[in-house]
BAGURO-869553 format. One record per residue: residue number from 0; chain; x, z, y of N, C-alpha, C in turn. Coordinates in pm, whole numbers. Layout:
    n  chain     n_x     n_z     n_y    ca_x    ca_z    ca_y     c_x     c_z     c_y
  NUM      A       X       Z       Y       X       Z       Y       X       Z       Y
...
***
This chain:
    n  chain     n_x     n_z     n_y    ca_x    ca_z    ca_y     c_x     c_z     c_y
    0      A      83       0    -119       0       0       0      88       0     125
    1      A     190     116     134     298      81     229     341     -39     271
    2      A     401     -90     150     457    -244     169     389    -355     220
    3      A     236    -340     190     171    -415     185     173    -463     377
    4      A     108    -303     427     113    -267     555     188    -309     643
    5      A     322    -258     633     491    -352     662     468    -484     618
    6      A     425    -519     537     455    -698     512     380    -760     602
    7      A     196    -698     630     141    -733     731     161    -740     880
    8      A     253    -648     925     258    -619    1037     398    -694    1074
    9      A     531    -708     965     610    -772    1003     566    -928    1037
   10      A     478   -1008     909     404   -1101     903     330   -1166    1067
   11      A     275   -1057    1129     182   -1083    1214     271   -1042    1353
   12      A     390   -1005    1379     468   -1031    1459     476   -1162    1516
   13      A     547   -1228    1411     544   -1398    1443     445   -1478    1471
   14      A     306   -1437    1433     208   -1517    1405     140   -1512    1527
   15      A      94   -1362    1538       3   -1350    1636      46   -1429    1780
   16      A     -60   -1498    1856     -13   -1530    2007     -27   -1441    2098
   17      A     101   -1357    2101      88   -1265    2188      66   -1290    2376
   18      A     -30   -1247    2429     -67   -1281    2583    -187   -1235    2609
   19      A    -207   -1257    2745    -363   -1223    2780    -422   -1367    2729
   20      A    -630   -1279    2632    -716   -1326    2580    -715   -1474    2657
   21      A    -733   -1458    2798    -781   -1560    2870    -671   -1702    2864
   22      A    -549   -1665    2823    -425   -1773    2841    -458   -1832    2666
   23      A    -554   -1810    2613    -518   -1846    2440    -567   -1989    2461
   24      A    -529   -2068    2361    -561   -2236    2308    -658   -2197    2249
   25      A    -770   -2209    2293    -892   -2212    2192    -902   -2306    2129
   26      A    -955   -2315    1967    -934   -2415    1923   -1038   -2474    1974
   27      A   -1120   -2588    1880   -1283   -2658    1929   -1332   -2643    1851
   28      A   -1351   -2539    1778   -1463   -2454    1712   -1472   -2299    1754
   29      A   -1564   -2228    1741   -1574   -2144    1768   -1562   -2021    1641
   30      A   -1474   -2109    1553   -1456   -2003    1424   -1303   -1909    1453
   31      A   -1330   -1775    1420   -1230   -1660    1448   -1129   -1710    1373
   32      A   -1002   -1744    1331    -863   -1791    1304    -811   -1687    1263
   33      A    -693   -1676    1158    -658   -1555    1116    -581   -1483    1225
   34      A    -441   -1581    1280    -412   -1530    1402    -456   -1468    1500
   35      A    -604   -1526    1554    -657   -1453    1631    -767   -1324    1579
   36      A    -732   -1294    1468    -827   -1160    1407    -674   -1089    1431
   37      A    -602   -1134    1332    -479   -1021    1392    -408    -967    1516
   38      A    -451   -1089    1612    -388   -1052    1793    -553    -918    1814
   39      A    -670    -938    1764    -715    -857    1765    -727    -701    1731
   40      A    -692    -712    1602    -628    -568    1532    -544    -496    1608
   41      A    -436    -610    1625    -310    -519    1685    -344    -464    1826
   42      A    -381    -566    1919    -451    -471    2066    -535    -365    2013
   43      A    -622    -358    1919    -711    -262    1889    -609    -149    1868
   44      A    -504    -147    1827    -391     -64    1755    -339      20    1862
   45      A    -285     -51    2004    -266     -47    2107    -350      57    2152
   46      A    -476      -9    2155    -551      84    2248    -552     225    2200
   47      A    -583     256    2045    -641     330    1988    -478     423    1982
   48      A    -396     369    1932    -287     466    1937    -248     557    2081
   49      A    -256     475    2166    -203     531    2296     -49     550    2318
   50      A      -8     491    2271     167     538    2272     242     536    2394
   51      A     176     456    2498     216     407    2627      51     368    2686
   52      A      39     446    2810    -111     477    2795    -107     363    2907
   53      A     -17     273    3003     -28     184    3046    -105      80    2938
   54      A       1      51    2851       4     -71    2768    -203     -28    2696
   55      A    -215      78    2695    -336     120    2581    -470      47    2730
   56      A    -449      91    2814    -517      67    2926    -582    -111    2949
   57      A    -483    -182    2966    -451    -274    2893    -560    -357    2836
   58      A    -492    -330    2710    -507    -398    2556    -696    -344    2557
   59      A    -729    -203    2599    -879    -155    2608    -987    -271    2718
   60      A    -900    -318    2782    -976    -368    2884    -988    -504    2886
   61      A    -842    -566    2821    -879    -698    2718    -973    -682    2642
   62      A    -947    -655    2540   -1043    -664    2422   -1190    -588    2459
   63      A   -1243    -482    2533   -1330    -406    2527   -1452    -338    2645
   64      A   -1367    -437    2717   -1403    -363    2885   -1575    -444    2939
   65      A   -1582    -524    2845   -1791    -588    2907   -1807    -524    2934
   66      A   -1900    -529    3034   -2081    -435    3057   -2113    -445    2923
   67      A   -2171    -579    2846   -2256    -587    2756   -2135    -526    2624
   68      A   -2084    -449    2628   -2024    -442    2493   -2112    -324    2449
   69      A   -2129    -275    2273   -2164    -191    2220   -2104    -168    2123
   70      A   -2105      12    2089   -2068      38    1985   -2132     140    1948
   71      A   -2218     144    1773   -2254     176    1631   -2187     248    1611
   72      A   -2235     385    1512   -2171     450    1434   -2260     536    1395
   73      A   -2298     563    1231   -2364     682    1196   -2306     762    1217
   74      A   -2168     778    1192   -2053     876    1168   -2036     992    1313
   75      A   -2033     895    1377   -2025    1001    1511   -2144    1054    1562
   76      A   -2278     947    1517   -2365     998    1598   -2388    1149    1484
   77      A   -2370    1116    1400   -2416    1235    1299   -2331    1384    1343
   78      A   -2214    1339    1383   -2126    1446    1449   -2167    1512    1599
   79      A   -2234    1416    1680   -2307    1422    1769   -2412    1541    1800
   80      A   -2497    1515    1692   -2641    1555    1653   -2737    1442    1676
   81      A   -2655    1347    1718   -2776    1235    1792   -2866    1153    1626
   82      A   -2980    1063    1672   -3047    1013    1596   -2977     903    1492
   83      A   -2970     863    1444   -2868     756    1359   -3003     622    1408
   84      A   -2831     552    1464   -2902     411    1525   -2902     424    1666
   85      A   -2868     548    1706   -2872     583    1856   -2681     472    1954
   86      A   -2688     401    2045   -2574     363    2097   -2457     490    2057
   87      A   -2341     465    2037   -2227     559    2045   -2207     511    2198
   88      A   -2146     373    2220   -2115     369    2361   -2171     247    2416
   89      A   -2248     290    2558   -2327     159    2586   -2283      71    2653
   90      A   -2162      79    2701   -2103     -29    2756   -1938      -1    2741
   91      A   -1859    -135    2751   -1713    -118    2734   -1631     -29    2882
   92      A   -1680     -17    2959   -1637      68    3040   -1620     175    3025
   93      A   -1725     259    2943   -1746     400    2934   -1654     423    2803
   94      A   -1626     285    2730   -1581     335    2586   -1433     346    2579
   95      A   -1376     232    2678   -1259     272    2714   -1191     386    2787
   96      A   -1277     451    2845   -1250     516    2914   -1256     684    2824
   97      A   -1387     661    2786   -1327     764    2672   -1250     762    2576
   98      A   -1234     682    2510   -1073     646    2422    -961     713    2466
   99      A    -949     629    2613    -812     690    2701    -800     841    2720
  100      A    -917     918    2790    -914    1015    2762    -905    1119    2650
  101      A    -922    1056    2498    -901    1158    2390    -710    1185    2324
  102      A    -685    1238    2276    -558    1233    2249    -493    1158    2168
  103      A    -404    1112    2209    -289     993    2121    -334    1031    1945
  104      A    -351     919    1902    -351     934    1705    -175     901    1720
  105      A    -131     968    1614     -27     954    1582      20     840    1500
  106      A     -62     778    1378     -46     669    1326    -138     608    1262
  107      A    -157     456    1226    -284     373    1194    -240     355    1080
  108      A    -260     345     945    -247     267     783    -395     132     797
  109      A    -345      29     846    -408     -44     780    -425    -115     663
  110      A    -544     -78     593    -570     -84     435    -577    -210     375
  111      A    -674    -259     492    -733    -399     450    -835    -452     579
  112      A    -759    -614     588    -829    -692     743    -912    -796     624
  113      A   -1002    -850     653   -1086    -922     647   -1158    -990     750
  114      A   -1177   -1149     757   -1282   -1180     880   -1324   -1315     820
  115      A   -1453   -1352     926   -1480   -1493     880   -1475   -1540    1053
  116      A   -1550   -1661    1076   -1550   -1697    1206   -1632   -1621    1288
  117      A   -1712   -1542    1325   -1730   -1448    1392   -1699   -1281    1364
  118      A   -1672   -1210    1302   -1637   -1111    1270   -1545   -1087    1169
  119      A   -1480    -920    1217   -1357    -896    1161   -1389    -735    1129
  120      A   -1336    -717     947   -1349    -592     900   -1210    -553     876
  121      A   -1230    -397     921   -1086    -355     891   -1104    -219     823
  122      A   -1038    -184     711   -1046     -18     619    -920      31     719
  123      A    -905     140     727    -785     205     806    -801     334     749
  124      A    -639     408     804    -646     530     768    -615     554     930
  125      A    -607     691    1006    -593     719    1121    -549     866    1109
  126      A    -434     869    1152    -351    1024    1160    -368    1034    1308
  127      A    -387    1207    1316    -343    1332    1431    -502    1263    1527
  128      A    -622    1226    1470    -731    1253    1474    -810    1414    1548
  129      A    -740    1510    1663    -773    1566    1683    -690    1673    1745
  130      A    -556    1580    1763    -444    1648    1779    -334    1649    1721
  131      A    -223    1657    1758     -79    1626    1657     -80    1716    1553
  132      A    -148    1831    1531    -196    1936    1443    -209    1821    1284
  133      A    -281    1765    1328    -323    1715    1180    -228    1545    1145
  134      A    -139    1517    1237     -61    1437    1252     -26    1367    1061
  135      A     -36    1481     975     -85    1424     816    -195    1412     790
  136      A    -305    1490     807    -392    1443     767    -483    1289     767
  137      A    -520    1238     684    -577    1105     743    -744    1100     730
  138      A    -794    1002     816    -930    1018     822    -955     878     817
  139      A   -1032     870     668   -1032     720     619   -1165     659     668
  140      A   -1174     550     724   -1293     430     795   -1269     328     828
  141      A   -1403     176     875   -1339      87     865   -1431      55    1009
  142      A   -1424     -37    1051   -1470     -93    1166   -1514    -217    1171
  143      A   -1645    -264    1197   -1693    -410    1150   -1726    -497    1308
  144      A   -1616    -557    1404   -1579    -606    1471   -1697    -741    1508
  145      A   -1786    -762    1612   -1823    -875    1633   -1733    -945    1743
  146      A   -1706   -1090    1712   -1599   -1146    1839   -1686   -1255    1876
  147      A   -1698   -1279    1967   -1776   -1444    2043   -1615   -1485    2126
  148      A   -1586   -1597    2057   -1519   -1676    2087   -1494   -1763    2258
  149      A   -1620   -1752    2272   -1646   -1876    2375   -1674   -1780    2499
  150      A   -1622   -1617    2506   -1600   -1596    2592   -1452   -1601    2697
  151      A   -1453   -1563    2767   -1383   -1637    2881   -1269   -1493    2870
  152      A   -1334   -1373    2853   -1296   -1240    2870   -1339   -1165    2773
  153      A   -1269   -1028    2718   -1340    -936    2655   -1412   -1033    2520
  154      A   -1314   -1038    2423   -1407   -1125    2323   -1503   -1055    2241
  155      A   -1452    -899    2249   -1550    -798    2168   -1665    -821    2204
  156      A   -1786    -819    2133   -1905    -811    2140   -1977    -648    2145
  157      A   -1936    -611    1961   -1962    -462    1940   -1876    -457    1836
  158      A   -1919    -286    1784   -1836    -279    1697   -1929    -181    1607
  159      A   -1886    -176    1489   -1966     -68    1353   -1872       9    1335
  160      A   -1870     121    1347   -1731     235    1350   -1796     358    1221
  161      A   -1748     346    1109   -1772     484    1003   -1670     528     964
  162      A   -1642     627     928   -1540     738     881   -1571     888     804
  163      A   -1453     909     748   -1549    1031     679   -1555    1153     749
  164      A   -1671    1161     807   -1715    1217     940   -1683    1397     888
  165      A   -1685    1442     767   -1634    1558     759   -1487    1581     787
  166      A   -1432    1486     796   -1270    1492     784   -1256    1527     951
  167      A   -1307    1444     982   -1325    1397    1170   -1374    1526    1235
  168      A   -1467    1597    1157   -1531    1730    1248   -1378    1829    1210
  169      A   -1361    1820    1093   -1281    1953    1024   -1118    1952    1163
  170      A   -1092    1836    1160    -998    1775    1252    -991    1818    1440
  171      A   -1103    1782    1417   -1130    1831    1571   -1230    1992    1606
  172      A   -1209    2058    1521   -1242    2182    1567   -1369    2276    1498
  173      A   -1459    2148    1415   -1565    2220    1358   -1572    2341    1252
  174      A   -1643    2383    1230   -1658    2528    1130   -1744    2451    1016
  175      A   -1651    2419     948   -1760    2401     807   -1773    2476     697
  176      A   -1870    2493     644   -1901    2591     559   -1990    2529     457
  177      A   -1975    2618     316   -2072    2622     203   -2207    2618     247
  178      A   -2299    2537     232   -2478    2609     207   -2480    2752     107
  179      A   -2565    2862     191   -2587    2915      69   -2689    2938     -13
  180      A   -2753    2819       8   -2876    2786    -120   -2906    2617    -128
  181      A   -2926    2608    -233   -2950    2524    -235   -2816    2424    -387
  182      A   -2842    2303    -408   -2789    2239    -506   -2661    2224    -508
  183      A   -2548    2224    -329   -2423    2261    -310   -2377    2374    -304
  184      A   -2481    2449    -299   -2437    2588    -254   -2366    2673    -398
  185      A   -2231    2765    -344   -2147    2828    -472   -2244    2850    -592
  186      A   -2231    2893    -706   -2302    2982    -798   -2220    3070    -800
  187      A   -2287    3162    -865   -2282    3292    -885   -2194    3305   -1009
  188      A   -2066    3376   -1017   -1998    3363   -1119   -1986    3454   -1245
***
């Protein structure tokens, strides 16, 4: 899986066209290209890591910054308390902006990219999810990427964001506990 990771990322060095969205050769179709799923990933990488909060600033506002952008998630809204199906973020302004504001992840494992001509799936692992505290721990999810091509700016559309939302609470501060009744709850020994 390591190798795999490194092979991808050395791989997609060369490949990707690195620049601003707006300078790319579009082809004359409007089908997503592998190159351009991976110049996607990797800004996504950018943003989400924060390593240089210029560069994250950036890469968030390429890829993410619409009015019309949205982003899905049972996972958070469930962490939330909110309704499932409820917006996580209703526009790319607000989403970047909270991104920027949460704390640097320490490192991304990408598992597995997949895309066709409009959308791109990615499995990931995501370390220090809550703080450099958990800088091992990983919190496994994937992200199901819509891209419209034939925009000018901001190719993100939305995004489907799940994870294993117990990992994600335990990470960032929550109190979890046993039920004590019920079909999870201990037995009696």
């Amino acid at each position: 899986m390591k190798l795999s990771t490194v092979f991808l990322f050395a791989t997609s060095a060369v490949a990707i066209p690195w620049g601003n969205w707006q300078k790319w050769n579009k082809p004359s179709t409007t089908c997503l290209t592998y190159e351009q799923a991976l110049y996607i990933q990797e800004r996504s990488r950018v943003f989400q890591l924060k390593a240089n909060l210029t560069d994250a600033r950036l890469a968030g506002e390429e890829l993410f910054a619409a009015q019309e952008y949205k982003q899905y998630g049972h996972s958070i809204n469930s962490l939330r308390g909110d309704a499932l199906g409820t917006l996580v973020e209703p526009d790319g302004v607000t989403y970047v902006a909270n991104v920027l504001s949460a704390p640097p992840l320490y490192r991304i494992d990408s598992l597995a990219m997949l895309h066709n001509c409009t959308h791109i799936m990615e499995h990931w692992d995501f370390y220090g999810v809550g703080g450099a505290r958990n800088n091992h721990i990983p919190v496994r999810g994937f992200a199901l990427t819509k891209v419209d091509l034939t925009r000018e700016t901001q190719p993100v559309v939305w995004r489907q964001v799940e994870f294993n939302s117990m990992q994600w609470a335990n990470n960032t501060g929550f109190t979890i506990e046993f039920p004590t009744t019920g079909p999870y709850a201990p037995q009696p020994e």
